[in-house]
Every structure is written in C-alpha cells, then in structure tokens.
VOPAGU-2260 file (C-alpha; in pm, 1 decimal, decimal comma):
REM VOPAGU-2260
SITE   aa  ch    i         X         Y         Z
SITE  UNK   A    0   -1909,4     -86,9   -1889,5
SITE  UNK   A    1   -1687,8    -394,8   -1726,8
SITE  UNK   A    2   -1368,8    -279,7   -1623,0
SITE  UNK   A    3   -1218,0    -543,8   -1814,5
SITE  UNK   A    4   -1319,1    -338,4   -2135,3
SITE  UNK   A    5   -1095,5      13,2   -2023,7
SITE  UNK   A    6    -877,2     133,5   -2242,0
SITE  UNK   A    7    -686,1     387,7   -2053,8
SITE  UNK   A    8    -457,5     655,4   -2215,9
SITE  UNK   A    9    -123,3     719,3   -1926,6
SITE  UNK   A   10      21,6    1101,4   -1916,4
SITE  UNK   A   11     336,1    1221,6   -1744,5
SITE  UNK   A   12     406,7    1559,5   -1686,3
SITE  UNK   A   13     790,8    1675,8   -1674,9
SITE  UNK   A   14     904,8    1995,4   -1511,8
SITE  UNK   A   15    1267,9    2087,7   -1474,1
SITE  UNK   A   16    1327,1    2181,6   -1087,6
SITE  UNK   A   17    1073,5    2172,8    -803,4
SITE  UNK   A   18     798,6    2279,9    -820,3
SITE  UNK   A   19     520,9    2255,1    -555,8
SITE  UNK   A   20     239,1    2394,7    -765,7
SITE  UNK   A   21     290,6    2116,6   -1030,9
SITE  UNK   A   22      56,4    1867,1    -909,8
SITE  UNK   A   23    -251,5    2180,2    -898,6
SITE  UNK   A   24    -135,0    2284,9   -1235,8
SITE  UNK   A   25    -194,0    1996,2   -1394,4
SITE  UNK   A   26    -530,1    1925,2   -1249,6
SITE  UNK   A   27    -653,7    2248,2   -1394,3
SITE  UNK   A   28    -545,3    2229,7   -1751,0
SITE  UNK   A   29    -724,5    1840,4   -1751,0
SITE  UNK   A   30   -1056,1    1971,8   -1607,8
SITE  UNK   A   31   -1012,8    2285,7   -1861,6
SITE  UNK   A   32   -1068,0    2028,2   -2133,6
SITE  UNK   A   33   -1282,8    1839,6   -1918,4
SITE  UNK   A   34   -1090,9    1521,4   -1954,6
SITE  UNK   A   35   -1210,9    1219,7   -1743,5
SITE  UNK   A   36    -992,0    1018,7   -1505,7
SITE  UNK   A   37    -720,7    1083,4   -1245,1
SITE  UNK   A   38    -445,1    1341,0   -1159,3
SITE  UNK   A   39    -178,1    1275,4    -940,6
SITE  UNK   A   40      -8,3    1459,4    -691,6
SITE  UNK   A   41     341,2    1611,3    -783,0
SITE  UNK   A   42     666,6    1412,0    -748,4
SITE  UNK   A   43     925,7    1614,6    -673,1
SITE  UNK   A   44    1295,6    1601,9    -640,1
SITE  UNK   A   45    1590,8    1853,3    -655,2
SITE  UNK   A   46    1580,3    1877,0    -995,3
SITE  UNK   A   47    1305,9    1769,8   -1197,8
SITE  UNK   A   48     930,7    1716,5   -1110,6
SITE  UNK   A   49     666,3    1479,2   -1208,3
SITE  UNK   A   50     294,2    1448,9   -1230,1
SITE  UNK   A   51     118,3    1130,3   -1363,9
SITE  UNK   A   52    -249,6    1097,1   -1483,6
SITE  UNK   A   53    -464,8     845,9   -1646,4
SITE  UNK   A   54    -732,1     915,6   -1914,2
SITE  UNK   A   55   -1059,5     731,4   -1987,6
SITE  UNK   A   56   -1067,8     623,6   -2409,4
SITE  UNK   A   57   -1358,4     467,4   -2534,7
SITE  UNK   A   58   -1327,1     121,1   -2714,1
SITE  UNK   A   59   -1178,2     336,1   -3023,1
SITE  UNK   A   60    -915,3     479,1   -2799,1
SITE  UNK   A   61   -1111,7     842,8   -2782,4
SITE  UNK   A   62    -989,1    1019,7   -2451,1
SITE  UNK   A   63   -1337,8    1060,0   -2289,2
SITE  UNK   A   64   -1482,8    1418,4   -2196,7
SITE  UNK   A   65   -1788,6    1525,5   -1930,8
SITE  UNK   A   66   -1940,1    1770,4   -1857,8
SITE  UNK   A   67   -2071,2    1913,0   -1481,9
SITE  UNK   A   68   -2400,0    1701,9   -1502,1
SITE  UNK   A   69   -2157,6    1456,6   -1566,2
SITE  UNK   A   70   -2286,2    1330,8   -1911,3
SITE  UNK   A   71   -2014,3    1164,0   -2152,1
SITE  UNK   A   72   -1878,7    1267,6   -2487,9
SITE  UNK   A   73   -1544,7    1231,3   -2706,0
SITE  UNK   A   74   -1285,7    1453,3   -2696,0
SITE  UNK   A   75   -1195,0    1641,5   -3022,9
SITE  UNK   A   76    -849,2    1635,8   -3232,0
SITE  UNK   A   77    -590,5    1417,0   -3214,4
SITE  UNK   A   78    -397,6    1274,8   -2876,1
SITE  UNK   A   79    -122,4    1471,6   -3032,1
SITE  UNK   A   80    -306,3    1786,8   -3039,1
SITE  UNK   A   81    -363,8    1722,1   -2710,4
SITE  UNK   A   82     -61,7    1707,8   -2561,7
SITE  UNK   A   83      44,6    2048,8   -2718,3
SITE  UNK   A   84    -258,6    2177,3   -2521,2
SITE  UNK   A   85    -225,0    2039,1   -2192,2
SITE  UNK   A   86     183,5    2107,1   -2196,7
SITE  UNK   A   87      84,5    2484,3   -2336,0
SITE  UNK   A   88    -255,6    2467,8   -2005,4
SITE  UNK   A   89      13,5    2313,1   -1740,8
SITE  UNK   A   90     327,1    2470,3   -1822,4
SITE  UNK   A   91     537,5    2162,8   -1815,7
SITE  UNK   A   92     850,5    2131,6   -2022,7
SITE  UNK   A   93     757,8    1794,3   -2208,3
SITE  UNK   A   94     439,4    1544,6   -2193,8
SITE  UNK   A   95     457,3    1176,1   -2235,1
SITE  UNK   A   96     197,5     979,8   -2325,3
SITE  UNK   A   97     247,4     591,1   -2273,8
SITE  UNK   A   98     570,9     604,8   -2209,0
SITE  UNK   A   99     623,4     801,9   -2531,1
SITE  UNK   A  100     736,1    1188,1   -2552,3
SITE  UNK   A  101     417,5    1355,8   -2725,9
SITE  UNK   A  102     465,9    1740,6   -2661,8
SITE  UNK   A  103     792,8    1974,0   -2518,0
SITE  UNK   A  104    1127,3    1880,5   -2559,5
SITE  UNK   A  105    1348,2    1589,2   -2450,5
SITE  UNK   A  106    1480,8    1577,6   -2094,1
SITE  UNK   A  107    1748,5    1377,2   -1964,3
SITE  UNK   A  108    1651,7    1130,4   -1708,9
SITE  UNK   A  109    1886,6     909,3   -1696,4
SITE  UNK   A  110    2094,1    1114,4   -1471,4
SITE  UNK   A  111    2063,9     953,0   -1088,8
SITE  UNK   A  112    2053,6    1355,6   -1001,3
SITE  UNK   A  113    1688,6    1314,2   -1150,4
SITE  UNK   A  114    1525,7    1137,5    -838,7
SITE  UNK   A  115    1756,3    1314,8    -600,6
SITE  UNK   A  116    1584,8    1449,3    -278,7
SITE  UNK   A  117    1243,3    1254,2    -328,9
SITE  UNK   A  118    1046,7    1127,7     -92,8
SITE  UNK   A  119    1158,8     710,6     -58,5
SITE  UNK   A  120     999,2     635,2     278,1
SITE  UNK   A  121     815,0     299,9     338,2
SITE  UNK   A  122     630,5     213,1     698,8
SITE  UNK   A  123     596,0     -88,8     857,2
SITE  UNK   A  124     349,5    -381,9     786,5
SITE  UNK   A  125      27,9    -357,3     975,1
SITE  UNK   A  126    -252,8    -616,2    1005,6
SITE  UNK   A  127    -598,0    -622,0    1213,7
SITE  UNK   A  128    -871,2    -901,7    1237,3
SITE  UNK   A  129   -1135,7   -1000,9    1458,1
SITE  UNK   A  130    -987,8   -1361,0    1478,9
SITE  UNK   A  131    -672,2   -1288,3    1326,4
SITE  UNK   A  132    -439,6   -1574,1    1462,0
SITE  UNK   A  133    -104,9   -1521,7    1607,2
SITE  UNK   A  134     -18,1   -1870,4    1491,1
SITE  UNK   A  135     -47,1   -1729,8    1151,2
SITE  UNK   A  136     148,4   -1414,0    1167,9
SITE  UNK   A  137     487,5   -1616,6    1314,6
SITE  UNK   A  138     502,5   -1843,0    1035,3
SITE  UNK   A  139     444,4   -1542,5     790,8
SITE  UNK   A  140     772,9   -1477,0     915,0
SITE  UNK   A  141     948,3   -1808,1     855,3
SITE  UNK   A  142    1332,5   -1776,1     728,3
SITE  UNK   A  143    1258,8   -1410,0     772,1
SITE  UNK   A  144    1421,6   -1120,9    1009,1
SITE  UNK   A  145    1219,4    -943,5    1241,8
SITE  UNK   A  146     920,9   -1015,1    1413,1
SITE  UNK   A  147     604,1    -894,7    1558,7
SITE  UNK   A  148     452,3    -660,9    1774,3
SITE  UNK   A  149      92,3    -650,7    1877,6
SITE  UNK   A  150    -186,9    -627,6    2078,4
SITE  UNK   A  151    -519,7    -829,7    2108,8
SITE  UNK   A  152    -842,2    -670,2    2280,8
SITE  UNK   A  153   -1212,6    -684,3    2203,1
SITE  UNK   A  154   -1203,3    -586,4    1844,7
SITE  UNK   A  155    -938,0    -870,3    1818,1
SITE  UNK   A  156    -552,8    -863,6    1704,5
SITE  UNK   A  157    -331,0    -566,6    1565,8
SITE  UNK   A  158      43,3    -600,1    1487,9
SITE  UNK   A  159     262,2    -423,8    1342,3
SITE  UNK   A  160     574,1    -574,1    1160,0
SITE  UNK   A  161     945,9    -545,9    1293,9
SITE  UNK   A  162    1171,8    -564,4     943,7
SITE  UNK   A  163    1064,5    -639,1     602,1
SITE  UNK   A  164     703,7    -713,1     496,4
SITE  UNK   A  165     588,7   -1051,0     466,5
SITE  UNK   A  166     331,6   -1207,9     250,2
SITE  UNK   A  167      85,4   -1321,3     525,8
SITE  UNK   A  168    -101,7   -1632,2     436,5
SITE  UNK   A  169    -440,2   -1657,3     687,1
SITE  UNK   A  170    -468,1   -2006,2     598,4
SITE  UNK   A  171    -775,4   -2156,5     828,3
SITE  UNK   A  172   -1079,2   -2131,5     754,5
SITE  UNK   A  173   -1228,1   -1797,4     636,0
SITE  UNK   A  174   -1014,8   -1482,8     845,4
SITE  UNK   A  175   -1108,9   -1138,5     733,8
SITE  UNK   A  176    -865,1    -943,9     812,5
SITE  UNK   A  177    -643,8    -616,7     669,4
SITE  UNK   A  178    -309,1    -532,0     643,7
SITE  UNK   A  179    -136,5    -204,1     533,6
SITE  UNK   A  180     186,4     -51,3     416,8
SITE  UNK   A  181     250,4     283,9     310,7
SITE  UNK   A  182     459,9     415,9      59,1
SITE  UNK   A  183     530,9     771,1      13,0
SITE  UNK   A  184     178,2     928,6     -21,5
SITE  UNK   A  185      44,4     567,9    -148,9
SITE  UNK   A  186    -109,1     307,7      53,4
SITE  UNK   A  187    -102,3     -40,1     -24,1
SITE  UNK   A  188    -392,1    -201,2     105,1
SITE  UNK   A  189    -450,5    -596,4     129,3
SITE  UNK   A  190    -816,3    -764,7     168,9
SITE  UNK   A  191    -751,2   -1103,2     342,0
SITE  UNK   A  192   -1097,0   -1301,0     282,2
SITE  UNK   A  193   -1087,8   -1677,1     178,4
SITE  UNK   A  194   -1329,5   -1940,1     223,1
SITE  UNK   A  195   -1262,0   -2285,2     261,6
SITE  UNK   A  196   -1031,9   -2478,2     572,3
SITE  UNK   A  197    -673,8   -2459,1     409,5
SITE  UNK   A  198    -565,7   -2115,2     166,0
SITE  UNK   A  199    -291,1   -2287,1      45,6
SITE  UNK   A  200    -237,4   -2063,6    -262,8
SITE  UNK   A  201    -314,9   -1750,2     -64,1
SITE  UNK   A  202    -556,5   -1524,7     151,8
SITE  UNK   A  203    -554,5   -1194,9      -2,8
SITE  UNK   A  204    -875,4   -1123,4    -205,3
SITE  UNK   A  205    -836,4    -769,7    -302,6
SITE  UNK   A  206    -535,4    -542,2    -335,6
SITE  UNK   A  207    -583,3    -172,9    -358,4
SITE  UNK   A  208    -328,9      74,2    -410,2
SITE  UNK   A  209    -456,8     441,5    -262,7
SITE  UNK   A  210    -295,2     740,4    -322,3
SITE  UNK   A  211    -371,0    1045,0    -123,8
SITE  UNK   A  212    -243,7    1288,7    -345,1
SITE  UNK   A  213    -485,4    1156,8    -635,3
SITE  UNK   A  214    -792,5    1324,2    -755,3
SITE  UNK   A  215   -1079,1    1236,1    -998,8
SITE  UNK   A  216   -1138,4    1504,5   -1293,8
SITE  UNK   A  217   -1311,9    1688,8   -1397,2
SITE  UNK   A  218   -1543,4    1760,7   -1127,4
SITE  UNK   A  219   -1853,9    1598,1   -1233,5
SITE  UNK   A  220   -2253,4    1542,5   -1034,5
SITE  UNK   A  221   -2249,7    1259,3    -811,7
SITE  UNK   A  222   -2426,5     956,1    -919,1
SITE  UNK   A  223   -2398,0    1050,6   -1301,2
SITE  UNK   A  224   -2281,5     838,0   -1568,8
SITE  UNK   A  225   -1925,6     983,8   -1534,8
SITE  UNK   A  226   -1915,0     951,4   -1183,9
SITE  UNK   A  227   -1962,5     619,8   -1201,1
SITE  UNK   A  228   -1713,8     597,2   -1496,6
SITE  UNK   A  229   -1422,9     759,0   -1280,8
SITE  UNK   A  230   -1534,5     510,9   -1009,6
SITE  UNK   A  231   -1508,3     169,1   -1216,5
SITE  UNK   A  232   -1178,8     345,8   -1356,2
SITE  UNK   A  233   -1048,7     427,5   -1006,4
SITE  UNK   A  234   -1093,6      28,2    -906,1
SITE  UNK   A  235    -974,1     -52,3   -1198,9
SITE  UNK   A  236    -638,8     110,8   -1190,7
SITE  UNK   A  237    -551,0      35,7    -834,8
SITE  UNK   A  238    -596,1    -334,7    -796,9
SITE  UNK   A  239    -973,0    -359,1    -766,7
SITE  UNK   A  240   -1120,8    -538,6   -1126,1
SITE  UNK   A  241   -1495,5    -651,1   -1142,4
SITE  UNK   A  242   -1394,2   -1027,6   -1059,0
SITE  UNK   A  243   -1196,8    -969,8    -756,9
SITE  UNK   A  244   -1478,2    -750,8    -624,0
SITE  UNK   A  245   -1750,4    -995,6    -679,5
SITE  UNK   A  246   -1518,7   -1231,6    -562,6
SITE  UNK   A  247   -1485,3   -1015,4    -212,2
SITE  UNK   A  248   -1817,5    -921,2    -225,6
SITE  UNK   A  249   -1959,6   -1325,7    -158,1
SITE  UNK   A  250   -1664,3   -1380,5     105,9
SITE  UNK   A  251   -1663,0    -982,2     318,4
SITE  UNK   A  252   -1945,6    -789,4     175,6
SITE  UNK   A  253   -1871,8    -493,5     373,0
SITE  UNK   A  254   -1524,5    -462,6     266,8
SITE  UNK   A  255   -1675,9    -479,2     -95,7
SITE  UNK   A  256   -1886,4    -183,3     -29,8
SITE  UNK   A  257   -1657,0      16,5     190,7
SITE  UNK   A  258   -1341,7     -11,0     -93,4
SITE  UNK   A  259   -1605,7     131,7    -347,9
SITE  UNK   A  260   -1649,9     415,0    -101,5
SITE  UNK   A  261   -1300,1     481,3     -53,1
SITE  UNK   A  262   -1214,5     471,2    -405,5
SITE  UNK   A  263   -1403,6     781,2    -466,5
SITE  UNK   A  264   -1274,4     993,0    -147,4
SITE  UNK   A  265    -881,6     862,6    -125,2
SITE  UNK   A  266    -811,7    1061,2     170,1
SITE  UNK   A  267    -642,1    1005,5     503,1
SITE  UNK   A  268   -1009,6    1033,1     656,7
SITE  UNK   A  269   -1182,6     826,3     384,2
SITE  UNK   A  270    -906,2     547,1     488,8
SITE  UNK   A  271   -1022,2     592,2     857,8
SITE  UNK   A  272   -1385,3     548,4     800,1
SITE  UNK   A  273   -1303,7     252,5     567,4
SITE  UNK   A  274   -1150,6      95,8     852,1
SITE  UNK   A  275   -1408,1     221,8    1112,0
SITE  UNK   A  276   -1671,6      49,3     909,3
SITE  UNK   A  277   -1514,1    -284,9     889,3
SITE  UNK   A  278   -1533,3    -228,5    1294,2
SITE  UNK   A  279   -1117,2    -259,6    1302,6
SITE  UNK   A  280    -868,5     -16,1    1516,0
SITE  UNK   A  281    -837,2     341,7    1381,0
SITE  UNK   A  282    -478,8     282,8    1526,2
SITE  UNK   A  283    -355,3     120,7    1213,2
SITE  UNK   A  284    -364,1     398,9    1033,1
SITE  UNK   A  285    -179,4     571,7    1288,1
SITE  UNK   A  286      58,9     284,9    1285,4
SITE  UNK   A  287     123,8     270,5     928,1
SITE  UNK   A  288     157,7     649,9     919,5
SITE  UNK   A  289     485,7     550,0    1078,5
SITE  UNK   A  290     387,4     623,7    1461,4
SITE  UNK   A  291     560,3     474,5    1768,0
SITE  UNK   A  292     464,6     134,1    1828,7
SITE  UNK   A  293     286,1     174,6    2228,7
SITE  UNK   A  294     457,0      -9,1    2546,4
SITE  UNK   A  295     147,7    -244,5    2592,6
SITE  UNK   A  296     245,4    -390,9    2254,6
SITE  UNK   A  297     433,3    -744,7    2329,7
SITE  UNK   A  298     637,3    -920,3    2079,3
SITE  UNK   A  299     562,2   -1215,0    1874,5
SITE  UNK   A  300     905,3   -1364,9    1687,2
SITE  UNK   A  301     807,7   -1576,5    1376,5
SITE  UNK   A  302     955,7   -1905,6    1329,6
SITE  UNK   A  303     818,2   -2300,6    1276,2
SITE  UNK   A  304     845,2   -2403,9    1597,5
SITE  UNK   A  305     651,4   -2067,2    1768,4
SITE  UNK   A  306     407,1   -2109,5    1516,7
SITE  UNK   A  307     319,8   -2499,0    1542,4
SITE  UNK   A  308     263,1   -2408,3    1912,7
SITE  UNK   A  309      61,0   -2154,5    1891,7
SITE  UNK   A  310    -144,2   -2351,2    1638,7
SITE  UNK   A  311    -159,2   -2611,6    1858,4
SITE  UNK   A  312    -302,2   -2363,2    2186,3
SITE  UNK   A  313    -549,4   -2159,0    1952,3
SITE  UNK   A  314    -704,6   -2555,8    1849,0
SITE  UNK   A  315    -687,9   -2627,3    2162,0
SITE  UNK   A  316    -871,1   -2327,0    2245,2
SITE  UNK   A  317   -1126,9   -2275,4    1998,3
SITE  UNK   A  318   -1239,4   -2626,8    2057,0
SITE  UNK   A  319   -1598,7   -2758,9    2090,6
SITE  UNK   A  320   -1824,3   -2994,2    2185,7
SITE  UNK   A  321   -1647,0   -3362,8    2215,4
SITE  UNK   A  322   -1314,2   -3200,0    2115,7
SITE  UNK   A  323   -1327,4   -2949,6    2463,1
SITE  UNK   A  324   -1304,3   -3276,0    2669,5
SITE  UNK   A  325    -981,1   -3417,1    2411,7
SITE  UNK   A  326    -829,7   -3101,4    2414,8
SITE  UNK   A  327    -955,0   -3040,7    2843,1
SITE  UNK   A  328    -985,1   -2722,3    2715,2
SITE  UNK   A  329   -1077,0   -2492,3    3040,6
SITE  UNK   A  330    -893,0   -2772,7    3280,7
SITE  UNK   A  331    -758,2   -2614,9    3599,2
SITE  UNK   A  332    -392,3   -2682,8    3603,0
SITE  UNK   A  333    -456,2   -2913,1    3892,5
SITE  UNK   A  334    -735,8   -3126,0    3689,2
SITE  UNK   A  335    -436,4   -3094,6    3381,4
SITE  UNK   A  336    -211,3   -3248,5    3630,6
SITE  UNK   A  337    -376,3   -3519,8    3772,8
SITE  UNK   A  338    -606,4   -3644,8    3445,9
SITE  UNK   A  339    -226,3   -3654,9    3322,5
SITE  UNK   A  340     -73,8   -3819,8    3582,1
SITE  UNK   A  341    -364,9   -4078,1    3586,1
SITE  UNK   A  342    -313,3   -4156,5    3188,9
SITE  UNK   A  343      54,0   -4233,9    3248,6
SITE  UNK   A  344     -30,3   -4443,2    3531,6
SITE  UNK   A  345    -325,2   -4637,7    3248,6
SITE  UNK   A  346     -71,7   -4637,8    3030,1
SITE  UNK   A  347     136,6   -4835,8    3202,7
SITE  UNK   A  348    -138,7   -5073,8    3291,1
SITE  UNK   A  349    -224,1   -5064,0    2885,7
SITE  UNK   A  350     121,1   -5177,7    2826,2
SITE  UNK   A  351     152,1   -5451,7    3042,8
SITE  UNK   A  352    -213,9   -5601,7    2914,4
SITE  UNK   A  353     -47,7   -5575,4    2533,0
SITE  UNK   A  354     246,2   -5703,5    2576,2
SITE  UNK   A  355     125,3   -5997,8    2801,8
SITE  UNK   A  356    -125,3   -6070,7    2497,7
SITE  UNK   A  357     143,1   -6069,6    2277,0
SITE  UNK   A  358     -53,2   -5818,6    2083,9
SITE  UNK   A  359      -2,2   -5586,4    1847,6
SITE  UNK   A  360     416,4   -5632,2    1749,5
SITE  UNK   A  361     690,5   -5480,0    1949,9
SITE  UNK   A  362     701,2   -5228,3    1720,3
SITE  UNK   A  363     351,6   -5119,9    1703,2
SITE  UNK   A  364     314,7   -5090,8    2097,0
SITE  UNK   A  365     579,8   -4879,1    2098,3
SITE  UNK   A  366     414,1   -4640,0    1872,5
SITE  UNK   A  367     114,7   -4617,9    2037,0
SITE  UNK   A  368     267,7   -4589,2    2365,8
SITE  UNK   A  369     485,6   -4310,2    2199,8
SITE  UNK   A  370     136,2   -4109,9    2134,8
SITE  UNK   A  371      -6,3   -4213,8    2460,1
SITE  UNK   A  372     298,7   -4055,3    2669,7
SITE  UNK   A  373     375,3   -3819,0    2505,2
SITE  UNK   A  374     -41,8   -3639,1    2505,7
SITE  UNK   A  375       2,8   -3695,8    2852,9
SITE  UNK   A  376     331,1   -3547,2    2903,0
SITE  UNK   A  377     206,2   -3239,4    2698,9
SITE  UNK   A  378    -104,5   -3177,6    2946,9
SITE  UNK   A  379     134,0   -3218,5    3233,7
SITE  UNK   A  380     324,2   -2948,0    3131,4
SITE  UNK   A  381      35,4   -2719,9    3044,4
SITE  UNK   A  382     -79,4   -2806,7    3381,7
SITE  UNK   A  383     254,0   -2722,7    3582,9
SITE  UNK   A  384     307,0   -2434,4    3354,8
SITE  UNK   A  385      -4,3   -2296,2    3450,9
SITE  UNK   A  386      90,2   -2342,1    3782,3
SITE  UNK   A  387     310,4   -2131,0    3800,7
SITE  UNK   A  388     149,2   -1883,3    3613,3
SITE  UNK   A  389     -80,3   -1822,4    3895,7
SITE  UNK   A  390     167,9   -1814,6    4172,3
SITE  UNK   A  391     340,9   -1522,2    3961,6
C-alpha cells in the first residue's frame, strides 16, 4: 500500500477536568477492539482534557483491525457504533470523529478557560552538519532578531538559535544537515539534503513531526503486515510520504533509513540513536530539550554583510587546485602582505602602460583598476589582520 492511498479516520477524546490517566485509558479501549493506528498522549489543562488518535480505513473507509500475529481484517458495525464503544471502553464524556461529535454529549470549548494551564512551551532552534556553513546560518537570520550560538569541532557545526526560528536555506551544494525544535512533547524535525550548487527554493527534504507521548496500537508481531501498516501510517501522518522519502533516500540514505527506525520507537532514546547514527552531537537533543547553552559556545549575529563575508572566507577556504593560489589560501600573513603590496606596486605599473597606450577608455581602466586594488587591498588586510592575530 502507497501512503498516498491512506484513508485515515481522526478521533478526539474529551474529558471534563484533568485527568492524568486519560492518555492510558484511551490506549486500552483502542487495542480492546484491536483498532490499528496511533494514540496520543493526554492533553491536559485545568479543566478539560484531550486525547487524539488516528485510525487506519481501508479504501472503503473500514477502520482496520489486527490481530497479535499482526494479520489485517475490517472492523465490524458502523463508525457510529464505534464511538459509543470506545467513549463507553475510555470513559470520556464525548468522542469526535473528524472534527464531528459522534458519541457523549456536547462540551463547551469555546471558553478560553478550556486550554487554561496547558503545557505552551517551545525550545530553541537547533541545527548540526558535518559541513554545515556559518555563512549560511547568518543570512538565515536576515531582517530577523536574534542570532546564533555555536560550536564547530570534529563532527562539524552545532548552533543553537537566539529568538525566533528561522527557515534555514543550506543553499551550496549538497549540506546534510538537521535542525530541531520542540514543542510541548512534539518534536519537529527538519532533513536538510539537496543536490545541486544553488537551493534556491529550499534545503529541507523531509519534515517529521515526533511525538513522544504517541504510541502504535494494538500491539502487533514485528515485521507483520500490520506492523508495517502502522509504519507507512506513522510516516505518513507526520510529514514523511513515499516521495519525499525516496526523494531523501537518493540524496542522505542513512537519514532515510534511520527516520523509518524512529518512526516506529518515538522516544527520547529512539531520537538519540537517530542522531547517533547520522554520526551528529547527542547534544542537540539536550539543547532542544531546552538546556543551557555551554560557555565555549561563541556567537554568530545574522545579517547580509556577516554573511557575504563569511561566504567569502569559507570559498576562500575550501578552495582547490588553481583556485588555492587565487584565493593564497594557506598564505602566511607576511606572504598576504607582501604578494599584496607587490600587486599594488604592478598595478601601478599596469596603469601607466594603459593609459600611455591610450587603451582601453578612461572609463574602462578605471574599472579594472577598481578590481585590481581593491583584491589587493582585501589580501592586505587579511594579511595584517592575521598579524595581529598571532601577536594576541
């Protein structure tokens, strides 16, 4: 079965009050009818609480059953019928199916008191790569507030976003890289992985929503046809269809494979390994739990003008063959200095030979003499710069 060809059948779960055992309630009275798909965790406030789960339906919009070897069948009876039988199993006041009441009685929502006391908490933005550029990240942050922190070491860069998230746009060449933001219990994972040398339209390949509160039902044998079913479904639902995997799966393989591993776990330590196998940080988990950002972090503000120069230094030093001597990329700030000094001092020469020919035009000698000083003045800065660097 494509995932393109789900139909999926939506449940909500009301309960007046909190109540803590909502979320394990519901769970039960799904696998009771052995009812294939997902169970969330409860939402609770001060008043009311909420549990949301999606059904498998067949092509006829049957809710889909399994058993423990995990082979398929159709459920019996109406959807209405069975809504009076989960809200009778789970003990909620009223069921809604798509949006629709379907079992209890009416409760009134519309009350702001309703979503009093829940959880609204949001962490920062954190990215890792292996080449992830800094260039990259500051103009992510263009006519934005905040900036970056991060860190760079032999498993590459990790930052972690001052302020509101960004949509970060890895536009050279093909980055892998991942970047994560939690929300509540959910987190909102982003797959950078585009070929080609300028993602104009975007980087992100994949997005994947994880919740660690959600669980697959019923239990079913690994490896059998409803296994697989709940695993499809689980993509499916959270951001991961069949052409963005194949999609990810020609560009980062092992990101392909590892998201179809932590679709069927969704747990803190499922998200761990799933960044352990990409060979990334563990820390960003730990960062976008909401930990303190450490003291060897330095800051990176966004901004045009930071990020044309740092384009600029990462060409310069990712350079190779012919381009290492354009660039003197690995030039001791006193070979910077003098090769610099020495094309001013041609440049002059240059000048005088042009205009004593006569050739090209006024104007056009004082564009290329504009290009000529001015790469010269830029490597006599580097060099002094560097300089000084040393001394300090």
């Amino acid at each position: 079965m494509s995932t393109e060809e789900f139909n999926v059948l939506s449940l909500s779960f009301h309960y007046r009050g909190r109540r803590a055992e909502a979320g394990q309630r519901v769970y039960e009275a799904l696998s009771a009818l052995d009812l294939v798909g997902y169970c969330g965790s409860s939402d609770a406030g001060d008043h009311f609480t909420f549990v949301a789960a999606d059904l498998a339906m067949d092509e006829y919009e049957v809710p889909l059953t399994a058993n423990a070897a995990g082979e398929l069948s159709f459920a019996k009876g109406s959807t209405e019928e069975l809504a009076k039988a989960l809200l009778e199993a789970s003990g909620a006041d009223s069921i809604y199916l798509d949006g629709e009441l379907a079992a209890g009685e009416e409760l009134d929502l519309d009350d702001e008191a309703a979503f009093e006391g829940m959880d609204q908490t949001t962490t920062p933005q954190v990215v890792a790569g292996p080449r992830l550029p800094r260039s990259e990240l500051a103009m992510s942050s263009v006519g934005q507030g905040g900036g970056w922190k991060l860190r760079e070491d032999q498993q590459g860069l990790l930052a972690v976003r001052e302020g509101e998230s960004v949509d970060i746009v890895l536009g050279r060449k093909m980055v892998p890289a991942v970047d994560i933001i939690r929300h509540e219990d959910v987190y909102q994972i982003r797959l950078h992985a585009r070929s080609g040398t300028l993602n104009v339209a975007g980087s992100v390949a994949l997005e994947y929503w994880m919740s660690t509160g959600e669980r697959a039902v019923p239990a079913v044998a690994s490896g059998s046809p409803a296994a697989k079913l709940q695993q499809d479904l689980g993509l499916w639902l959270h951001g991961a269809d069949t052409a963005e995997l194949e999609e990810l799966e020609e560009l980062w393989p092992e990101a392909a494979a590892a998201v179809k591993v932590l679709c069927a776990e969704r747990t803190e330590a499922a998200l761990r390994d799933f960044i352990r196998s990409l060979d990334l940080p563990e820390q960003i988990v730990d960062l976008a739990n909401g930990d303190p950002v450490p003291s060897d972090f330095e800051d990176l503000r966004g901004g045009m003008v930071t990020g044309l120069n740092l384009a600029l230094e990462e060409e310069i030093s990712s350079a190779q063959g012919i381009w290492k001597l354009v660039y003197r990329t690995g030039w001791s700030p006193t070979a910077l200095i003098t090769s610099s000094l020495g094309v001013i001092a041609a440049g002059v020469l240059f000048h005088r030979w042009m205009k004593l020919k006569g050739k090209p035009g006024t104007g056009w000698r004082r564009t290329i003499m504009f290009f000529w000083y001015s790469d010269a003045a830029y490597y006599l800065a580097r060099g002094v710069r560097d300089a000084l660097r040393k001394k300090h």
